[in-house]
KOLVOMI-530175 format. One record per atom (N, C-alpha, C, CB): atom name; z, y, x. Coordinates in Angstrom, 2 decimals. Atoms other than C-alpha are relative to their C-alpha. Glycine has a CB too. Layout:
N
 name       Z       Y       X
   CA       Z       Y       X
...
END
This chain:
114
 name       Z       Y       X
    N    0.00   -1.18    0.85
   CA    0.00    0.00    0.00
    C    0.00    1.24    0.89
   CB    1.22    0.00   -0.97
    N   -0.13   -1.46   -1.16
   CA   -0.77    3.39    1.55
    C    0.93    1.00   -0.90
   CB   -1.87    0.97    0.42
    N   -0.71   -0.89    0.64
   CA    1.63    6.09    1.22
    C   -0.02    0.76   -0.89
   CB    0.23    0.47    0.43
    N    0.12   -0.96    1.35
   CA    2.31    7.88   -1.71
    C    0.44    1.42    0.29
   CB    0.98   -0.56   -1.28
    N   -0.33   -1.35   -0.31
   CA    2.00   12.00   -1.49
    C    0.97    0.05   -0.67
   CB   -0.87    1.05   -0.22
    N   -0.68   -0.79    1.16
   CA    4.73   13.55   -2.31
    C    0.33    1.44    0.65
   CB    1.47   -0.82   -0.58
    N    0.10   -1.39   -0.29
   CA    5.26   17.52   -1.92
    C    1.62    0.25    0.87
   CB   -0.28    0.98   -1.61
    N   -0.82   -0.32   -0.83
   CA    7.13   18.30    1.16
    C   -0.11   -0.78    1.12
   CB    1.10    0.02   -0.47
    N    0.63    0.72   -1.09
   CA    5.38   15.77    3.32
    C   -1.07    0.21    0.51
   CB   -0.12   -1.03   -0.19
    N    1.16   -0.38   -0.28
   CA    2.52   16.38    5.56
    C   -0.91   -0.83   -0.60
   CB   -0.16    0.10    1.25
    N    0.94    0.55    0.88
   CA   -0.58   15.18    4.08
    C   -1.48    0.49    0.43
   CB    0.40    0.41   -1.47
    N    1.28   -0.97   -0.52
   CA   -4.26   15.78    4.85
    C    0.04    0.94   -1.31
   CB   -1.78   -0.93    0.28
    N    0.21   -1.73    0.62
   CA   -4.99   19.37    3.67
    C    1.03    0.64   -0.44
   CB   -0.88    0.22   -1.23
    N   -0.65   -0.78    0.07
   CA   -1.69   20.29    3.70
    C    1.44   -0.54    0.98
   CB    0.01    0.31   -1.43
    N   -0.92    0.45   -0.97
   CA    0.78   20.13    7.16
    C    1.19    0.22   -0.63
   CB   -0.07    0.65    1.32
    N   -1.31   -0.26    0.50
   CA    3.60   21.61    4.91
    C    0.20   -0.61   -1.45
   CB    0.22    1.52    0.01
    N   -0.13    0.74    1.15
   CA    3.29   19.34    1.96
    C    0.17    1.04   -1.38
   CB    1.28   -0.99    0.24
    N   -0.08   -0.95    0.87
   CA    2.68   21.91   -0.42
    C    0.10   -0.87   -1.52
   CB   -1.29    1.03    0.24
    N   -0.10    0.79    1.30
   CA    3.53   20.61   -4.06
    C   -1.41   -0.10   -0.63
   CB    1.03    0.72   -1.06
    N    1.28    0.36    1.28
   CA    0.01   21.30   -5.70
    C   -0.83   -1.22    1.12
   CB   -1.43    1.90   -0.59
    N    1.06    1.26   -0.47
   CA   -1.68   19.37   -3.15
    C    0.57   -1.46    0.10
   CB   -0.58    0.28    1.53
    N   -0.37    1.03    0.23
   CA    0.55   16.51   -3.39
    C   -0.02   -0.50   -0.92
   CB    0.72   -0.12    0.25
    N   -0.05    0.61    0.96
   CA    0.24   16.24   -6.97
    C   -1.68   -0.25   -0.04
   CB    0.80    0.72   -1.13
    N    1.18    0.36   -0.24
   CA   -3.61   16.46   -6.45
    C   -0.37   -1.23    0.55
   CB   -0.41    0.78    0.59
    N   -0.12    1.47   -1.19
   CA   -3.64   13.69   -3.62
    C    0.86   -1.16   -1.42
   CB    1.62    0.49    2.09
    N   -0.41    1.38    0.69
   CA   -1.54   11.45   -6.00
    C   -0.97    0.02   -1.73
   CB    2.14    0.02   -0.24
    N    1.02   -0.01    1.19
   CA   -3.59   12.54   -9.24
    C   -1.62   -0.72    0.00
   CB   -0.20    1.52   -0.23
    N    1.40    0.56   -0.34
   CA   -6.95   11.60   -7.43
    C    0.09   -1.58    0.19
   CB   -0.59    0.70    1.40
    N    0.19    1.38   -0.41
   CA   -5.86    8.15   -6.56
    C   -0.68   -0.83   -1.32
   CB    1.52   -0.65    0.48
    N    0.64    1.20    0.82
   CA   -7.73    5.46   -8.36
    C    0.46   -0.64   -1.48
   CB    0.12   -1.12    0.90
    N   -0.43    0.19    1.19
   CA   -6.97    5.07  -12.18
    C    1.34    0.38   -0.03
   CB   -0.22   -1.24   -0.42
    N   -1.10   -0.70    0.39
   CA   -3.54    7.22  -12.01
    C   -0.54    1.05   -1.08
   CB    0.71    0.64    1.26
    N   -0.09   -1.31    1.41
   CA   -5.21    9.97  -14.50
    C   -0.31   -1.10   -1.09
   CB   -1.52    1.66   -0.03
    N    0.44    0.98    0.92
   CA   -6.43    7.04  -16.26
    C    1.30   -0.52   -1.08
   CB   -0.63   -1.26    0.94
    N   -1.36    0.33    0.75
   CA   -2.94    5.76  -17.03
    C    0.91    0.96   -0.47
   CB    0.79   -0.73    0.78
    N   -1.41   -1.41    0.64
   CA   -1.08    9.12  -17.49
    C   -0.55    0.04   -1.38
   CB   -0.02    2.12    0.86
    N    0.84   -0.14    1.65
   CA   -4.00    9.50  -20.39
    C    0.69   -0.61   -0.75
   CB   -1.51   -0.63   -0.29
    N   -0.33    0.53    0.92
   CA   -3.26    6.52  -21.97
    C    1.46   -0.10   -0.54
   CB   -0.50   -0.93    0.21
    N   -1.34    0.24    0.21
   CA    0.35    6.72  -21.94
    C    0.39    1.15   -0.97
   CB    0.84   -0.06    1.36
    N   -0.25   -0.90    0.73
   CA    0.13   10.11  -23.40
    C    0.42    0.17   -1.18
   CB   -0.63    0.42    0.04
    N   -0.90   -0.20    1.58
   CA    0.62    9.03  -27.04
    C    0.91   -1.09   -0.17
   CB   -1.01   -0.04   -1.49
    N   -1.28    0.58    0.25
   CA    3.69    6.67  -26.58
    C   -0.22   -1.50    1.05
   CB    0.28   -0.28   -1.89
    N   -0.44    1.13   -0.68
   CA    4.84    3.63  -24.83
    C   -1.26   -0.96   -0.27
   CB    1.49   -0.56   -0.55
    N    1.01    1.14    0.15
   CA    2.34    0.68  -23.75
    C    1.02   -1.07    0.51
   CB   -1.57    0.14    0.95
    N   -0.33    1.24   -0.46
   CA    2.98   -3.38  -23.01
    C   -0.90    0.74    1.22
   CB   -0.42   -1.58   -0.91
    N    0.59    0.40   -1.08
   CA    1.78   -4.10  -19.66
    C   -1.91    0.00   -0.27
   CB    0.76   -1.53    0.32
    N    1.76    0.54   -0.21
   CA   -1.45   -5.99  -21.15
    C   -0.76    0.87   -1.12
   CB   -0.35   -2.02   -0.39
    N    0.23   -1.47    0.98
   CA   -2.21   -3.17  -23.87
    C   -0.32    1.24    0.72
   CB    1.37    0.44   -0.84
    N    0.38   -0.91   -0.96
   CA   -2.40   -0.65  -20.99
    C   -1.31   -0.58    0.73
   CB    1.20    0.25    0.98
    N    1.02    0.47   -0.98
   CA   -4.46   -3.00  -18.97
    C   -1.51   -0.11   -0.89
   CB    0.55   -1.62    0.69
    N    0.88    0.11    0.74
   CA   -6.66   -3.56  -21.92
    C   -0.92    1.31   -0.29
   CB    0.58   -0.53   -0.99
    N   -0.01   -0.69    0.21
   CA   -6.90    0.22  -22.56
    C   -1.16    0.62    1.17
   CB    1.18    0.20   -0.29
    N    0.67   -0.38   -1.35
   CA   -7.67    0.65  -18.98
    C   -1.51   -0.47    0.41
   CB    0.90   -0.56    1.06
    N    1.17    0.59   -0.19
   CA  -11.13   -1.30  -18.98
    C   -0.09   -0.71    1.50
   CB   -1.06    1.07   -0.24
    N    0.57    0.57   -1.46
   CA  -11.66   -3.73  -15.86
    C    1.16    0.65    0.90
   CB   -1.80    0.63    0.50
    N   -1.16    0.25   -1.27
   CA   -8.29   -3.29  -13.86
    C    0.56   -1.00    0.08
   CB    1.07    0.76    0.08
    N   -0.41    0.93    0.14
   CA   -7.18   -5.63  -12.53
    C    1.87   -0.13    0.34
   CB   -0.98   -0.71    0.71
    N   -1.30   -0.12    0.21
   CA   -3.46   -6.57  -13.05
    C    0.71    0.40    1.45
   CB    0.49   -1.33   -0.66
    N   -1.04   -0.50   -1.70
   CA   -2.22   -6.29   -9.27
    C   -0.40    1.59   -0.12
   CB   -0.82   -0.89    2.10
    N   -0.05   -1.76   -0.20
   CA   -4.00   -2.52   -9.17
    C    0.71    0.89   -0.85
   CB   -1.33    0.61   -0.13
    N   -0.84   -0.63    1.41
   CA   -2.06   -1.61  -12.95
    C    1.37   -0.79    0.75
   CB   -0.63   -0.70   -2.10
    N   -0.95   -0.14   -0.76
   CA    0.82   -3.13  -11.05
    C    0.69    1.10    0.88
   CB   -0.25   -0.71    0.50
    N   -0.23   -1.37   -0.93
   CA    0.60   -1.04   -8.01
    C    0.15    1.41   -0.22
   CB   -0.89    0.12    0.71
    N   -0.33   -1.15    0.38
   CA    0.13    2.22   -9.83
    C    0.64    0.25   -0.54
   CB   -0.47    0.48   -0.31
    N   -1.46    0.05    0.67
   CA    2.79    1.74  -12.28
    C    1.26   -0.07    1.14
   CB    0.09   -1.46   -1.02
    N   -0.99    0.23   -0.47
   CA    5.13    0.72   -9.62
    C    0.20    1.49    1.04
   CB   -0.10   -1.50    0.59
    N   -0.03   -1.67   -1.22
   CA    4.04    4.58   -7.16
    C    0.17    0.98   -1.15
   CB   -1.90    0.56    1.16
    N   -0.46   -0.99    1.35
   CA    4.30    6.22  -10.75
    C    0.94   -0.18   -0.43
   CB   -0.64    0.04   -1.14
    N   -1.24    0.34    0.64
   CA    7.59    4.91  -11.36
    C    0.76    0.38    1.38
   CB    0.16   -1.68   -0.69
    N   -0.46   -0.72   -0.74
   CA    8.62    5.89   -7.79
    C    0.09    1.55    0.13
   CB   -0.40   -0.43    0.72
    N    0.31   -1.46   -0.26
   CA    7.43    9.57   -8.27
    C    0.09    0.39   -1.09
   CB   -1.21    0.43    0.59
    N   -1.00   -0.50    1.40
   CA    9.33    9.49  -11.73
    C   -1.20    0.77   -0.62
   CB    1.66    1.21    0.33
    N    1.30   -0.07    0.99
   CA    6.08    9.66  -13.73
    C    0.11   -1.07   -1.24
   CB   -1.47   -0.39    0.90
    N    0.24    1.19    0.71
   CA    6.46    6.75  -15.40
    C    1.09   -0.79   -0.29
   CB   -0.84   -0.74    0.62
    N   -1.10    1.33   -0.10
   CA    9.40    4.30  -16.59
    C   -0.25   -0.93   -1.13
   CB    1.68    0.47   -0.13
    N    0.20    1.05    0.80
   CA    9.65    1.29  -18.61
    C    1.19    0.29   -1.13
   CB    0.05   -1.44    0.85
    N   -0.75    0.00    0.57
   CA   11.70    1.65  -21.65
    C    0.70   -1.35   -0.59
   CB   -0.40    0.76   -0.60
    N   -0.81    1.33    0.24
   CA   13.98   -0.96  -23.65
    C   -0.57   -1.22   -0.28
   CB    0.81    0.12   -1.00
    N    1.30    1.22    0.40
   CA   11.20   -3.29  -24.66
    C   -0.60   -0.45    1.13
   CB   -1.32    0.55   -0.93
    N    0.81    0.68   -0.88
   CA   10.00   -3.44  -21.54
    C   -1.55    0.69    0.50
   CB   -0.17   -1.32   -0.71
    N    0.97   -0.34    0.15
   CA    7.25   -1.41  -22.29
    C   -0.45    1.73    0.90
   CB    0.03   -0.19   -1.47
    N    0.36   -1.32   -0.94
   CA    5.31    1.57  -19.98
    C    0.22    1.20   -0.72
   CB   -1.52    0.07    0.51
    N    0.12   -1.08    0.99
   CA    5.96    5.23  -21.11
    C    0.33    1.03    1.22
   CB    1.12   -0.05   -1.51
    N   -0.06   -1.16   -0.56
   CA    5.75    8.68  -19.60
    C    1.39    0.26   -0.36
   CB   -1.05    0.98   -0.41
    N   -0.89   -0.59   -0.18
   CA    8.84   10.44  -18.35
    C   -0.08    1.41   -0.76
   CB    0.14   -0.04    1.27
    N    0.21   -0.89   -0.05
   CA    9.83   13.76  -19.25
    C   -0.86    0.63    0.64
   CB    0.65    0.22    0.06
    N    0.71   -0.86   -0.99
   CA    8.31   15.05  -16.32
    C   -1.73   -0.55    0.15
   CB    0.92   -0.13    1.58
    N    0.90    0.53    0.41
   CA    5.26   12.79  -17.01
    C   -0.32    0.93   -1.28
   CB    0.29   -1.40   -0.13
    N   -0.08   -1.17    0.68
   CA    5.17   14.72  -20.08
    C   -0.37    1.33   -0.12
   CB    0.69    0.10   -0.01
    N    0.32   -1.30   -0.62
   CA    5.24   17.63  -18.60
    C   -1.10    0.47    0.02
   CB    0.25    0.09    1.09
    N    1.43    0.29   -0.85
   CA    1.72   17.02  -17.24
    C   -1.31    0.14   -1.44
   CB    0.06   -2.09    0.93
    N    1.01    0.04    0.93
   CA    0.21   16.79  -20.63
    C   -0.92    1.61   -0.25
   CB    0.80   -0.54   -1.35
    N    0.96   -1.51    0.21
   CA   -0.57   20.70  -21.53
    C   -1.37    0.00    1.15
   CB    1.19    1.66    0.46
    N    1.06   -0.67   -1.30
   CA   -2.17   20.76  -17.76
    C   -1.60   -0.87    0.20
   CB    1.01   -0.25    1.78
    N    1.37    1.14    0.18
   CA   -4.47   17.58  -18.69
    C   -0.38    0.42   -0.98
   CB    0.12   -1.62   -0.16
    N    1.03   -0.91    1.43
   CA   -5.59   18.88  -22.21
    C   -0.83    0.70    0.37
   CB    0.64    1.07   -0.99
    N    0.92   -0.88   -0.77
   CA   -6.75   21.79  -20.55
    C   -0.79   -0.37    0.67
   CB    0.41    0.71    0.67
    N    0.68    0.22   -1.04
   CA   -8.50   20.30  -17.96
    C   -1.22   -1.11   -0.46
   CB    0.99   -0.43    1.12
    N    1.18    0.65    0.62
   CA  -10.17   17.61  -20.39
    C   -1.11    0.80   -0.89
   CB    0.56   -1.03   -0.84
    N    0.72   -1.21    0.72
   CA  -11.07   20.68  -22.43
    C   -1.44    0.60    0.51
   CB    0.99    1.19    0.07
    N    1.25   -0.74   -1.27
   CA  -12.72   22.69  -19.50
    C   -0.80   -1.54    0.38
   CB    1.02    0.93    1.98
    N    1.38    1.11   -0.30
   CA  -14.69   18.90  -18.76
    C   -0.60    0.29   -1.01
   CB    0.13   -1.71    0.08
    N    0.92    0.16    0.97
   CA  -16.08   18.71  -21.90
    C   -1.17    0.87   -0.32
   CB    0.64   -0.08   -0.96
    N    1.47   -1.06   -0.41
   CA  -17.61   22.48  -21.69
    C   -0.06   -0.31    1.14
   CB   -0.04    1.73   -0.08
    N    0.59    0.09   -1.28
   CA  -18.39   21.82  -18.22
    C   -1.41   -1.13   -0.23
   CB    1.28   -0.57    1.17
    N    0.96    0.90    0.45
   CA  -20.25   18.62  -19.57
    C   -1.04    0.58   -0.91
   CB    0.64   -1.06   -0.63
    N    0.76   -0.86    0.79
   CA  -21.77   20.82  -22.15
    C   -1.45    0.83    0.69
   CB    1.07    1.01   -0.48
    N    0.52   -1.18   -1.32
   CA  -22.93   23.51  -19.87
    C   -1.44   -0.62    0.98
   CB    1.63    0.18    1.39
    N    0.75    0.37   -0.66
   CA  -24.66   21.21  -17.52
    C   -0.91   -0.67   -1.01
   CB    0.55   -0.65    1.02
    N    0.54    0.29    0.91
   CA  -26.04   19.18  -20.23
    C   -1.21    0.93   -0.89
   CB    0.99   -0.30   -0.53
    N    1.26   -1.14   -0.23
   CA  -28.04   22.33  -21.36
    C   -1.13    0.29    0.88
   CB    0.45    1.00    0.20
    N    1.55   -0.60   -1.08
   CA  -29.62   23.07  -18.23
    C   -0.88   -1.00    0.58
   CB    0.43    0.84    1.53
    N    0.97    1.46   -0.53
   CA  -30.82   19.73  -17.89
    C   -1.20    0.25   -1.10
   CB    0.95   -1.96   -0.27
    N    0.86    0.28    1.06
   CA  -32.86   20.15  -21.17
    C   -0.93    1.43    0.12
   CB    0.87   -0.29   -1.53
END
């Protein structure tokens, strides 16, 4: 497993571990926005996430659950089941927005193709 950014550690593109680029660096990794998404409207099973997720395979929905549950994104509640933290949570306004601005961005380009 390669290290997980977290803000206050050096990191490429940032020697002083600046917080936005650590949440960037851990946001870009490989199906982490994927899973914050789906978690967004309430608690998943394991194989309900994985299902959600299209073509992961269980060790990689392992691994990211287990660096999102280190970086208090993510915990398992009484069932057993995956669910965003508060601070997971948190994160939602800044993803709305940002699926928002894709969609005109998709728009936009989509025009000038035609």
């Amino acid at each position: 497993m390669t290290k997980i950014p977290l803000p206050g550690e050096p990191m490429k593109g940032s020697a002083s571990g600046r917080p936005i680029i650590a949440a960037l660096h851990l946001l870009s990794r490989r199906w982490i926005l994927r899973i914050i998404w789906e978690l967004r409207d309430g608690a998943l099973g394991f194989r309900e996430l994985q299902n959600r997720c299209e073509k992961m395979s269980p060790d990689t929905l392992s691994t990211r659950l287990s660096e999102l549950k280190l970086v208090r994104i993510v915990e398992t509640n009484e069932q057993g089941h995956w669910q965003l933290t508060p601070l997971g949570y948190a994160m939602e306004p800044a993803l709305v927005s940002l699926n928002g601005w894709s969609e005109s961005w998709a728009k936009h380009l989509e025009k000038g193709n035609s």
